[in-house]
N, CA and C of each residue as an Amber inpcrd file, in Angstrom:
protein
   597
  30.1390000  -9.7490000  -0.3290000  30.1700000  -8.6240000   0.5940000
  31.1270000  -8.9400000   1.7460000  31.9790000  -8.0670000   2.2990000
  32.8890000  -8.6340000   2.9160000  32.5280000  -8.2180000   4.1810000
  30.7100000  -7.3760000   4.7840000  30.3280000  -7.4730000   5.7540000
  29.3310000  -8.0970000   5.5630000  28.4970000  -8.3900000   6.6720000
  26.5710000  -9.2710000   6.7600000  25.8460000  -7.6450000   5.9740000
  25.3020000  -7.9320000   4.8170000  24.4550000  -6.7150000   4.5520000
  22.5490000  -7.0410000   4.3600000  22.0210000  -6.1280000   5.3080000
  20.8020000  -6.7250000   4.8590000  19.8800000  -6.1510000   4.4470000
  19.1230000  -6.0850000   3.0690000  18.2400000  -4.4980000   2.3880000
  17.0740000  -4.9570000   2.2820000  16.1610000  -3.9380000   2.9830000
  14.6910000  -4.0350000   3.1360000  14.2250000  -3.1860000   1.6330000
  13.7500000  -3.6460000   0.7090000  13.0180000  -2.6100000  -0.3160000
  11.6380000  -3.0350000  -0.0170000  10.6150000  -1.6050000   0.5920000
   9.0970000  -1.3060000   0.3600000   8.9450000  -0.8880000  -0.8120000
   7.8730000  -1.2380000  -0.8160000   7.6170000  -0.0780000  -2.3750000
   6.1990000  -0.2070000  -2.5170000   5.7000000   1.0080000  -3.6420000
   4.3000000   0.8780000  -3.9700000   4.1160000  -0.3550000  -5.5580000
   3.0950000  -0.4180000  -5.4210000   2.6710000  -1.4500000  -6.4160000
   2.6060000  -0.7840000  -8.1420000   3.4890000  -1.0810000  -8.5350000
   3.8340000  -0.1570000 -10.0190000   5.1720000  -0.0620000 -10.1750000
   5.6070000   0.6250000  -9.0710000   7.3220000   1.5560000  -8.7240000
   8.4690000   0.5850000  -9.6190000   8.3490000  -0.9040000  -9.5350000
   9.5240000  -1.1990000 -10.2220000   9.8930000  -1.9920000  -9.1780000
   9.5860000  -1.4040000  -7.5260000  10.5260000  -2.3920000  -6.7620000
  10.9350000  -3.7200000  -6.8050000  10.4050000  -4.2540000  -6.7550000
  10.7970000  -6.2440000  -6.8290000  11.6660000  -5.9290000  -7.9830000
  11.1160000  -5.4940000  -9.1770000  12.7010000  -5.3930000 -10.3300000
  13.9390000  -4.8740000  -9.8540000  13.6980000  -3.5300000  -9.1570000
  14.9800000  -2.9750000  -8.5160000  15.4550000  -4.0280000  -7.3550000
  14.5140000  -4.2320000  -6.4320000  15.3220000  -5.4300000  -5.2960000
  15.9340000  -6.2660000  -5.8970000  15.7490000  -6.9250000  -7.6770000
  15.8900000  -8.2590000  -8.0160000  17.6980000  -7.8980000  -8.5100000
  17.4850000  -6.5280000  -9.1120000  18.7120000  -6.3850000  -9.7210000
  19.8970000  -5.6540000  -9.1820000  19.1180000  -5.1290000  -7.6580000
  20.0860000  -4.6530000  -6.6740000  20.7650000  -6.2640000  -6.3150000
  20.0640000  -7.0690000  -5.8490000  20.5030000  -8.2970000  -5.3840000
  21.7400000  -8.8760000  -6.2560000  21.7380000  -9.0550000  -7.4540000
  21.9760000  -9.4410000  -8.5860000  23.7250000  -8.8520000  -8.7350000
  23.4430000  -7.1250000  -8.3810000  25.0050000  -6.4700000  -8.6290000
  25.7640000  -6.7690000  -6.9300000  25.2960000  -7.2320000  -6.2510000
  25.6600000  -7.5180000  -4.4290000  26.1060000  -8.8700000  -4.7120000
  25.4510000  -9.4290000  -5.8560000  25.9250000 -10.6120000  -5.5330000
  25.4790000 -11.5160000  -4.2270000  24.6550000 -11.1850000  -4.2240000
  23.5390000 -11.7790000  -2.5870000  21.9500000 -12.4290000  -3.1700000
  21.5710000 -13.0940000  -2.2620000  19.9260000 -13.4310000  -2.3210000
  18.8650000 -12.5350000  -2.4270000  18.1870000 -13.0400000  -3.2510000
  16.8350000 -12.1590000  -3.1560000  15.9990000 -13.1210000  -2.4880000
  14.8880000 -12.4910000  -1.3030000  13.9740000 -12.9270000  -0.9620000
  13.4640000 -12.4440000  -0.6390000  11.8270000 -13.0100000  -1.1650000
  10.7290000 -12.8240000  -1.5670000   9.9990000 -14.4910000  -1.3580000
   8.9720000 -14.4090000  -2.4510000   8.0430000 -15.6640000  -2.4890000
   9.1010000 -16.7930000  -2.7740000   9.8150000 -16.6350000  -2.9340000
  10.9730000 -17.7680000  -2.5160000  11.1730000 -18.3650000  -1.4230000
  11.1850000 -17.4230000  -0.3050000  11.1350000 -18.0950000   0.8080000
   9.9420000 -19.1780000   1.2530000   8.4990000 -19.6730000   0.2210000
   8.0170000 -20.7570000   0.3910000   8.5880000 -21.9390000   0.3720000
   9.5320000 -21.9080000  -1.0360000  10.4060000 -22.9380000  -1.5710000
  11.0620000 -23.4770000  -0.0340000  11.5920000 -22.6170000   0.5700000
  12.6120000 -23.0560000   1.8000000  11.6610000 -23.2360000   2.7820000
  10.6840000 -22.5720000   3.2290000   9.3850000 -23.2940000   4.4510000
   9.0850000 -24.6060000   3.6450000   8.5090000 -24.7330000   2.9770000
   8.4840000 -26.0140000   1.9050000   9.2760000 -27.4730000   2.7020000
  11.2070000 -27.0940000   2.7610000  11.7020000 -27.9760000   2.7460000
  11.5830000 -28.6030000   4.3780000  11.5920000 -27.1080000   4.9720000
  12.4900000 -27.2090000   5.9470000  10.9870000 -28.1640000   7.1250000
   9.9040000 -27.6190000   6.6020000   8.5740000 -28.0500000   7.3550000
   8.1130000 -29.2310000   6.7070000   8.6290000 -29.9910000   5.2510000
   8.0120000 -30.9300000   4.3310000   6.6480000 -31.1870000   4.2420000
   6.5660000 -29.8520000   3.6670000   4.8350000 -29.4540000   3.8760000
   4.6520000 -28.4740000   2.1070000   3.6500000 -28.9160000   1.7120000
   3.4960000 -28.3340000  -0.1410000   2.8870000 -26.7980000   0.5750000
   3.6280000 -25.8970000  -0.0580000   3.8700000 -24.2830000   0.3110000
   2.5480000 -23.9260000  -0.4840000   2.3680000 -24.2110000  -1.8360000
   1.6520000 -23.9170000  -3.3450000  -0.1510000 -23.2060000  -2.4040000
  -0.7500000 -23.6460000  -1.4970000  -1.8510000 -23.2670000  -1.2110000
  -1.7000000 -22.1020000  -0.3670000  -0.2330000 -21.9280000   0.7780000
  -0.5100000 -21.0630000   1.6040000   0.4840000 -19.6310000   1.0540000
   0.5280000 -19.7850000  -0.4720000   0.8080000 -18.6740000  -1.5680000
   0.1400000 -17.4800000  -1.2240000  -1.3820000 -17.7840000  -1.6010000
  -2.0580000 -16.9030000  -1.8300000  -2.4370000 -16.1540000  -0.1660000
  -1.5630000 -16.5460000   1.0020000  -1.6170000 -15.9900000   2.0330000
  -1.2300000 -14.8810000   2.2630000   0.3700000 -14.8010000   0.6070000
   1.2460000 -14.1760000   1.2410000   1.0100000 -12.4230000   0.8980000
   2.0220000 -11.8380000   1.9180000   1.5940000 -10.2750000   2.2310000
   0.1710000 -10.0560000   2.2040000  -0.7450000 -10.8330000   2.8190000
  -2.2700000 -10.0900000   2.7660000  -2.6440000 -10.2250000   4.1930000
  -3.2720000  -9.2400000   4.4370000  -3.9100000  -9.0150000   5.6660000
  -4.3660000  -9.9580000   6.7270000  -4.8290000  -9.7930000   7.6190000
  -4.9750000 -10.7800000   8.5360000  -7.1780000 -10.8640000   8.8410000
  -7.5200000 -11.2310000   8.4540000  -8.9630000 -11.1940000   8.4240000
  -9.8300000 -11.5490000  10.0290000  -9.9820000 -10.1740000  10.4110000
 -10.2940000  -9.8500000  11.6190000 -11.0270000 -10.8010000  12.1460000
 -12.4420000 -10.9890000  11.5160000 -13.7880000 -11.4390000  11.1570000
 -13.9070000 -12.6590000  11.3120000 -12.7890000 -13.5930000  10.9650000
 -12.5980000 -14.8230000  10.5810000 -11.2070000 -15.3230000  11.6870000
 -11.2280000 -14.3090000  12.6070000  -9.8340000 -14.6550000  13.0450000
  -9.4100000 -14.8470000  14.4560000  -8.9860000 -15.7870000  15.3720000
  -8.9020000 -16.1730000  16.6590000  -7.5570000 -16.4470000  17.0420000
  -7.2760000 -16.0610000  18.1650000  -5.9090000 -15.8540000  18.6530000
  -6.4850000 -17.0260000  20.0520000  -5.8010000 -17.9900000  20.1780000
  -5.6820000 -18.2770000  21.7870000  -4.8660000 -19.3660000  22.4720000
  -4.3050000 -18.9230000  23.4350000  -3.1960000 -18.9320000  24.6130000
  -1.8490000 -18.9580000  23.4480000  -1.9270000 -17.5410000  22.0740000
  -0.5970000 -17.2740000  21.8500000  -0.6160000 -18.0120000  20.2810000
  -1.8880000 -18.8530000  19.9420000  -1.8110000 -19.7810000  18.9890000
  -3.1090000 -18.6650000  18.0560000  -2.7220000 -18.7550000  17.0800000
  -3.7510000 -18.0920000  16.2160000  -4.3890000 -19.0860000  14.8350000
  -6.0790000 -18.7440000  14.3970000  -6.3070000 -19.8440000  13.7830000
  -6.1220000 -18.8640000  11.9020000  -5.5990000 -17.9400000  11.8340000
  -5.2320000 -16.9380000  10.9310000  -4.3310000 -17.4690000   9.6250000
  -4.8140000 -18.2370000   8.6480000  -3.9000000 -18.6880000   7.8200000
  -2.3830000 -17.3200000   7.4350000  -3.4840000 -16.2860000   6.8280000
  -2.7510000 -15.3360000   6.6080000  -1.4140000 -14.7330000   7.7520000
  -1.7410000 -14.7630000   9.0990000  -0.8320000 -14.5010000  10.0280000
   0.2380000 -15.4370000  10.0430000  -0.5800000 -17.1340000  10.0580000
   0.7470000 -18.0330000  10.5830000   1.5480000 -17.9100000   8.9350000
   1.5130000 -17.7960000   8.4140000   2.0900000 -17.5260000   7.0080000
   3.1700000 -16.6930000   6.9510000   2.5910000 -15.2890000   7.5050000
   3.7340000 -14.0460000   7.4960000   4.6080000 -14.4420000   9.1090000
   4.2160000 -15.2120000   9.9510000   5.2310000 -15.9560000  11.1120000
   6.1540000 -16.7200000  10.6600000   5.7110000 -17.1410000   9.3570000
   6.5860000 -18.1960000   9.1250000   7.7950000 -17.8700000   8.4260000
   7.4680000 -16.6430000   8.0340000   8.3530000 -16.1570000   7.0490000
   9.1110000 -15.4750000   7.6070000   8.5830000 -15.0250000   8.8180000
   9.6920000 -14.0880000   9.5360000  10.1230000 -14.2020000  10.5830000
   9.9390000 -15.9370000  10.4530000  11.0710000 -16.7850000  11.2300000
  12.3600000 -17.2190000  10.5850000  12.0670000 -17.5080000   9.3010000
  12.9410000 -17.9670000   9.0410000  13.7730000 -16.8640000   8.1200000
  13.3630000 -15.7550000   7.6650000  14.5150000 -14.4520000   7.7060000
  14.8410000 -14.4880000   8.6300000  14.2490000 -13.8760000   9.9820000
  15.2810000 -13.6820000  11.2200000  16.3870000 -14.7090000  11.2940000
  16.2520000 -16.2740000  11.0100000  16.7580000 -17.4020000  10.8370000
  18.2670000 -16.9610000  10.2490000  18.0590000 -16.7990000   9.3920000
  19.0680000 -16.6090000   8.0250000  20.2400000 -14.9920000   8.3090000
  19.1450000 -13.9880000   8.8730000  20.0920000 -12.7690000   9.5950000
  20.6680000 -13.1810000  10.5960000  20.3830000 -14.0500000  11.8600000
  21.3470000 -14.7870000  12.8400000  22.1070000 -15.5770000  12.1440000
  21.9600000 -16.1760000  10.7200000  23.1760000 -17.3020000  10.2750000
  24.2640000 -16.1860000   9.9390000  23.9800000 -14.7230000   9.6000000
  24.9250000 -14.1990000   9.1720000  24.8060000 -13.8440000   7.4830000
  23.4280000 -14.3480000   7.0690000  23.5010000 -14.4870000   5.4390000
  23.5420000 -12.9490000   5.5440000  23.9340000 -12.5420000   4.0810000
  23.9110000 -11.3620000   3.4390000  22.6090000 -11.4600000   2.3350000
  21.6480000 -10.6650000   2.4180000  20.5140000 -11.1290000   0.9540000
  19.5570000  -9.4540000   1.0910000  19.0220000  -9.0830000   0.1340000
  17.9010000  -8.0060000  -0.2620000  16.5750000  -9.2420000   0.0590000
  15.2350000  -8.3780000   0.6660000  14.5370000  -8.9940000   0.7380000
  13.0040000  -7.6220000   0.6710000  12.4310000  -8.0570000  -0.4320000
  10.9750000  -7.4660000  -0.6690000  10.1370000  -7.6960000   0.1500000
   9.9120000  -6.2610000   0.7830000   8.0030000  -6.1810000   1.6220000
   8.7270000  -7.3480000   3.0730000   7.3130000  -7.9600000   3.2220000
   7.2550000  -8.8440000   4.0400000   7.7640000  -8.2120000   5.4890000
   7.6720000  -7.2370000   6.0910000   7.8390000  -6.4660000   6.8210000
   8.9870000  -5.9470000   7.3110000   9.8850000  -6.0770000   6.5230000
  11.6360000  -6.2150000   6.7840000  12.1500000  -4.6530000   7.4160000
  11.3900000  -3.7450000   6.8880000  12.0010000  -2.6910000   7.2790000
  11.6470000  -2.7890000   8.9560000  11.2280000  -2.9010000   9.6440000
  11.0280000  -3.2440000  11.2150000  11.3740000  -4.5510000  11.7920000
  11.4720000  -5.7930000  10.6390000  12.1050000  -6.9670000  11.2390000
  13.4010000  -7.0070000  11.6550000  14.5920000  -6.2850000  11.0930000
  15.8270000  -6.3980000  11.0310000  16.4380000  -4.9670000  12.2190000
  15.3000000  -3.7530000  12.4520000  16.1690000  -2.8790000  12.8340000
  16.5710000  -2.7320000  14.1960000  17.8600000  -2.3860000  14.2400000
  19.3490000  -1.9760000  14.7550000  20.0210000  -2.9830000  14.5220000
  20.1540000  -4.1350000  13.5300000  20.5940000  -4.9410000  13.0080000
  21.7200000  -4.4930000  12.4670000  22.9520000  -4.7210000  12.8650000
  24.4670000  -3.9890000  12.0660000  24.3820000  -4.7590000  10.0340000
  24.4880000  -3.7810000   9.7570000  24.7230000  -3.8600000   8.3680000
  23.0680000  -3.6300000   7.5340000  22.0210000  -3.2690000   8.4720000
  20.5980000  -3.3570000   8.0920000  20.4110000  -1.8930000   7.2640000
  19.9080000  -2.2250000   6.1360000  19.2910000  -0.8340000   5.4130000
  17.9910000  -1.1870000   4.9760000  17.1970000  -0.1100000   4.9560000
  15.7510000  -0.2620000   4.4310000  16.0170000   0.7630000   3.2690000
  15.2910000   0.7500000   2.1830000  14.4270000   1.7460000   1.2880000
  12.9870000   1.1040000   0.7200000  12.2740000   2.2240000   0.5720000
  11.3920000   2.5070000   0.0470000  11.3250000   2.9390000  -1.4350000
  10.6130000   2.3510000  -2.3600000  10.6500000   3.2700000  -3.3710000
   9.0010000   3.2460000  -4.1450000   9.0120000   4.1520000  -4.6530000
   7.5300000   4.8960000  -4.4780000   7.9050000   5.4180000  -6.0270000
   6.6660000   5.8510000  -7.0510000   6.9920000   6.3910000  -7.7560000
   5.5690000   7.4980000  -8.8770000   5.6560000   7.9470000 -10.0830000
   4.9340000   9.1250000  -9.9580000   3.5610000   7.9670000 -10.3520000
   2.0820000   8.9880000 -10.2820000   0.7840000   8.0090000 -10.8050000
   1.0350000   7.4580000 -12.1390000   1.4590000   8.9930000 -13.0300000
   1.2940000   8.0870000 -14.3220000   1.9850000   7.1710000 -14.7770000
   3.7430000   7.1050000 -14.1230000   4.6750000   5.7840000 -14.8880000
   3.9430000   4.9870000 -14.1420000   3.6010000   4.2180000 -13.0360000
   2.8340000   3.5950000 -12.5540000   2.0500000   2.9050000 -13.2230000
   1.2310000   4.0210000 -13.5330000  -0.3230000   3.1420000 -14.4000000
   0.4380000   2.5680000 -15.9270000   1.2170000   3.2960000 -15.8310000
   1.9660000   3.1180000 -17.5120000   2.5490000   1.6930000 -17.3520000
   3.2900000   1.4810000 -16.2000000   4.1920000  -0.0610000 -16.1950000
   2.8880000  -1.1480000 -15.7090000   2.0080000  -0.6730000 -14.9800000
   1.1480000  -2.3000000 -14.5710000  -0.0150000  -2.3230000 -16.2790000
   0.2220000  -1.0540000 -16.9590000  -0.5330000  -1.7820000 -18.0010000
   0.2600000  -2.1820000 -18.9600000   1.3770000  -1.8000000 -19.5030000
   2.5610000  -2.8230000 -19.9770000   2.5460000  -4.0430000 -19.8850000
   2.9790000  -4.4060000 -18.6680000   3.3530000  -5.6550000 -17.5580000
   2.1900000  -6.6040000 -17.8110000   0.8730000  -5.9690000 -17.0750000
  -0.2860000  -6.5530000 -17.0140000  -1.2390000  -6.8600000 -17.7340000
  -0.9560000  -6.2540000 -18.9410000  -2.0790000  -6.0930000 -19.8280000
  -3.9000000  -5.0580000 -19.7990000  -3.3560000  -4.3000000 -18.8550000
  -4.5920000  -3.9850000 -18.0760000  -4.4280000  -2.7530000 -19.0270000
  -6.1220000  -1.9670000 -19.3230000  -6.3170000  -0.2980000 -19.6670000
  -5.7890000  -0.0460000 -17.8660000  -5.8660000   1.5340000 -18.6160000
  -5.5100000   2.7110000 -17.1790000  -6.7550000   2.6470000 -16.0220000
  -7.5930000   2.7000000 -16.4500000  -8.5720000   2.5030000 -15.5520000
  -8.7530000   1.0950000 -14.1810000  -8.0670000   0.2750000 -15.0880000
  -8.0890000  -1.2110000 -14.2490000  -6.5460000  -0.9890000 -14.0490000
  -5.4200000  -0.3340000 -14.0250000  -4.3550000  -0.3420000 -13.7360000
  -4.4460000   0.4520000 -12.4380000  -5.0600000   1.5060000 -12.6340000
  -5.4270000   2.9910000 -11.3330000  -5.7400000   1.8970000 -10.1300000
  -6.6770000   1.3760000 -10.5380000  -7.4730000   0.4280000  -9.7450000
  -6.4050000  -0.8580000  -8.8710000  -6.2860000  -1.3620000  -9.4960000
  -4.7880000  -2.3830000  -9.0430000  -4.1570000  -1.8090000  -8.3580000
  -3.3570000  -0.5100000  -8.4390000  -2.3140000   0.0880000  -7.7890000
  -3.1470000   0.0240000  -6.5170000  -4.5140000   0.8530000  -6.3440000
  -5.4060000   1.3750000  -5.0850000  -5.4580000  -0.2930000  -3.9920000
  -5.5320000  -0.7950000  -5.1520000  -5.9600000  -1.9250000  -4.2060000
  -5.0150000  -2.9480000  -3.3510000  -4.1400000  -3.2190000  -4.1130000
  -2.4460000  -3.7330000  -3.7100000  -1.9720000  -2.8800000  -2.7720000
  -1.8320000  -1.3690000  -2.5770000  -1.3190000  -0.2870000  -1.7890000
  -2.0630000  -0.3850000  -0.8130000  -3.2790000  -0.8090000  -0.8320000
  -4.6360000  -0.5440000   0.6930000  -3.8530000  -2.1770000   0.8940000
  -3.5330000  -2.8660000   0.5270000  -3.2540000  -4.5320000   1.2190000
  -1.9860000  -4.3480000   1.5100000  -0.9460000  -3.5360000   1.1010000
   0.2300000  -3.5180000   1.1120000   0.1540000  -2.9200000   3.4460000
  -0.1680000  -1.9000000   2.6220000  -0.2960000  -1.2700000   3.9820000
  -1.1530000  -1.5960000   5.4330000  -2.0920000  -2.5140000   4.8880000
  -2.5750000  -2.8510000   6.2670000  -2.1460000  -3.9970000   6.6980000
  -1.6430000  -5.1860000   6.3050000  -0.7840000  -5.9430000   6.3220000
   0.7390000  -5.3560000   6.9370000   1.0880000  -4.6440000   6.5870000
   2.6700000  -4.2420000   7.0670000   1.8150000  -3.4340000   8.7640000
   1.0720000  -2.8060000   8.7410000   0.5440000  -1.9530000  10.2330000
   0.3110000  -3.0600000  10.9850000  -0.4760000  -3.6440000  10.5890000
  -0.9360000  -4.7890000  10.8890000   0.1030000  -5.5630000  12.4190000
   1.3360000  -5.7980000  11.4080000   2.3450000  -6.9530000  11.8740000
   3.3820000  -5.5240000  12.3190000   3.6860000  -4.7620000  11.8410000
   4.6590000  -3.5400000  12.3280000   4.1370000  -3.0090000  13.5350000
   4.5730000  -2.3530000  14.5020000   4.3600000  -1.9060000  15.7590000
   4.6170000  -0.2810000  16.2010000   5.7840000  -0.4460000  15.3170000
   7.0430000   0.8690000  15.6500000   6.8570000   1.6600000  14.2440000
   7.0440000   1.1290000  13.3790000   6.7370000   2.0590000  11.9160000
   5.0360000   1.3980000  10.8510000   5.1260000   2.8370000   9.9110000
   3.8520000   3.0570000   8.9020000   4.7500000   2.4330000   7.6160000
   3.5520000   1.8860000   7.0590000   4.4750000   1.5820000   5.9070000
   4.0560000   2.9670000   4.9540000   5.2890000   3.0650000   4.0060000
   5.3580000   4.2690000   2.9790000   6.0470000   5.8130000   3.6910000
   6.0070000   5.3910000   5.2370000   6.3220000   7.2540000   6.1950000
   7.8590000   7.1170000   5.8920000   8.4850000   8.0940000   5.6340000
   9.6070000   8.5440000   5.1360000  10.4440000   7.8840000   6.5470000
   9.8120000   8.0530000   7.7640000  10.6010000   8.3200000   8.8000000
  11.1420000   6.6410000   9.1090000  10.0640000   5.8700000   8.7740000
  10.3770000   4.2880000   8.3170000  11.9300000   3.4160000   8.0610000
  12.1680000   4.3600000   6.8780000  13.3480000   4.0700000   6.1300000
  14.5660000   4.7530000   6.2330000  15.2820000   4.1700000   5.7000000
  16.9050000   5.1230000   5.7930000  16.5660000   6.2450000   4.3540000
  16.1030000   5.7920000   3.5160000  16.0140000   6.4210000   1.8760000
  14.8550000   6.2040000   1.0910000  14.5240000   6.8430000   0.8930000
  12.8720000   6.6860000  -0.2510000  13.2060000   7.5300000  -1.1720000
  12.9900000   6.3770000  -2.6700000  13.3940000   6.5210000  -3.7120000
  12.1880000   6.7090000  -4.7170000  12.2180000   7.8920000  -5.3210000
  11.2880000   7.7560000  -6.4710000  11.7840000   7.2770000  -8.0200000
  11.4100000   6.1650000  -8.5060000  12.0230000   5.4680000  -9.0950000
  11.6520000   5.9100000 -11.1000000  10.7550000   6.6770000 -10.5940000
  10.3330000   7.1550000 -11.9890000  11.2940000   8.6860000 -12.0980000
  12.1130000   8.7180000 -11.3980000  13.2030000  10.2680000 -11.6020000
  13.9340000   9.6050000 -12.5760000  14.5430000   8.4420000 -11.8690000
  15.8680000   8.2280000 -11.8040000  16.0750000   6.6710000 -13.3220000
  14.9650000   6.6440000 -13.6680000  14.2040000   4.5930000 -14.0950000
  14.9310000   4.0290000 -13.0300000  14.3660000   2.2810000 -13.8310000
  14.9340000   1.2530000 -12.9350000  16.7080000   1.3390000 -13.0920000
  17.1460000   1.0180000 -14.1570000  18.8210000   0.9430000 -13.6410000
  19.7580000   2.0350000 -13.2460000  18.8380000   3.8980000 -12.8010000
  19.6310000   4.0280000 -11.9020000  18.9600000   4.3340000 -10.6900000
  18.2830000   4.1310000 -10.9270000  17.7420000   4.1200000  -9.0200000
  18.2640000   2.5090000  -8.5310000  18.7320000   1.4950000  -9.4360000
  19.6720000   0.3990000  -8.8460000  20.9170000   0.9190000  -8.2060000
  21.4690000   1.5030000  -9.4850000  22.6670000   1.9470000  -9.0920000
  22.7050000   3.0720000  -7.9710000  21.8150000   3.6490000  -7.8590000
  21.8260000   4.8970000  -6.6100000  22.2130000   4.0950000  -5.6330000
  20.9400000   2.7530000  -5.3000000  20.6240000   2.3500000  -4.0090000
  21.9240000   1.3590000  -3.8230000  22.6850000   1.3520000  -5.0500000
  24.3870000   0.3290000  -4.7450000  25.3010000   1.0740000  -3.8650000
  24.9550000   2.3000000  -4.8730000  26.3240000   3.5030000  -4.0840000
  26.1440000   3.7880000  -2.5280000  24.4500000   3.8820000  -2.3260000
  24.1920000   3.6650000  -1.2980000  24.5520000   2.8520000   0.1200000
  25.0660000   1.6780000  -0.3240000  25.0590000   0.5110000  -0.0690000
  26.4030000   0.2500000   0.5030000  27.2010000   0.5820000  -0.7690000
  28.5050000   0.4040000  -0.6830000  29.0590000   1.7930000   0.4870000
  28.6210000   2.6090000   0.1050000  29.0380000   4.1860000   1.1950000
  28.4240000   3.4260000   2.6240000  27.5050000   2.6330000   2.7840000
  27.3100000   2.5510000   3.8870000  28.4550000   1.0550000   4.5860000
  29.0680000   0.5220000   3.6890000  29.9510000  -0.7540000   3.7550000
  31.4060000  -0.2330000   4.5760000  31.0900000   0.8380000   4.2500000
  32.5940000   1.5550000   4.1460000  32.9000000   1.9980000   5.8320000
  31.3700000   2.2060000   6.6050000  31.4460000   2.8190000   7.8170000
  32.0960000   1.1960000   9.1800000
């Protein structure tokens, strides 16, 4: 990319996104990040990432949870801090990379070269791809989606201030990915990309 480009993809749990972020990344010729970024807290802290996995994108547990003088005892919180230290890290180095969830569409904005999308898509391809994928009937697929989407979202409110996750008004573009499938709602969100390279 011959500017800093940096793409936030939200999405609902089904939609395809992480495939589309993986293969938007892929034609940019840039990083994807995601649960990758343990690998690099990993190095950079020389600390085994593998337990504070199951932290990641989930909520912050009220119940169980203490904040004090600025220090919090919140596995789940210092987790998503950590992560969005060291994106912010990597957008001050200047990297160019797509990066899934993890609150990006509000981490990066008025960031020159920053785009968010969303992509969202209909119930039934949905239930149709997590029981593919997953092996799950429709019934335990319905279910998955409900439940990932209620964690998706209170997690992103949670840590977001200024935007909802899924509100149109969020993003630059929200994509329904079951119009278009996965390789052209890639290619939409390239042309996208590139029209916006151009300004």
């Amino acid at each position: 990319m011959e500017k800093q480009v940096i793409i936030s993809i939200g999405r609902q749990y089904g939609s395809a996104g992480h495939e589309i972020g993986r293969l938007l990344a892929e034609k940019l010729d840039v990083e994807l990040l995601d649960r990758n970024l343990f690998d690099e807290i990993g190095k950079i802290k020389n600390i085994d990432t593998n337990d504070l996995q199951k932290y990641d994108e989930v909520p912050r547990k009220k119940l169980f949870s203490r904040t004090v003088r600025g220090y919090s005892n919140s596995p789940e919180e210092n987790v998503a801090e950590l992560q969005f230290a060291l994106l912010k890290s990597k957008a001050y180095d200047g990297d160019s990379f797509v990066v899934v969830g993890r609150c990006s569409d509000e981490l990066f904005q008025g960031m020159p070269g920053f785009i968010s999308f969303f992509i969202l898509g209909d119930e039934e391809e949905k239930i149709k791809r997590i029981m593919d994928v997953r092996g799950m009937d429709s019934k335990k697929a319905k279910q998955a989606i409900e439940r990932h989407d209620k964690k998706r979202k209170q997690y992103h409110d949670y840590f977001c201030k200024k935007s909802k996750w899924g509100d149109a008004k969020s993003y630059d573009l929200c994509v329904n990915s079951s119009r278009l499938g996965i390789e052209g709602t890639v290619n939409l969100l390239y042309d996208y990309v590139m029209e916006m390279q151009k300004k």
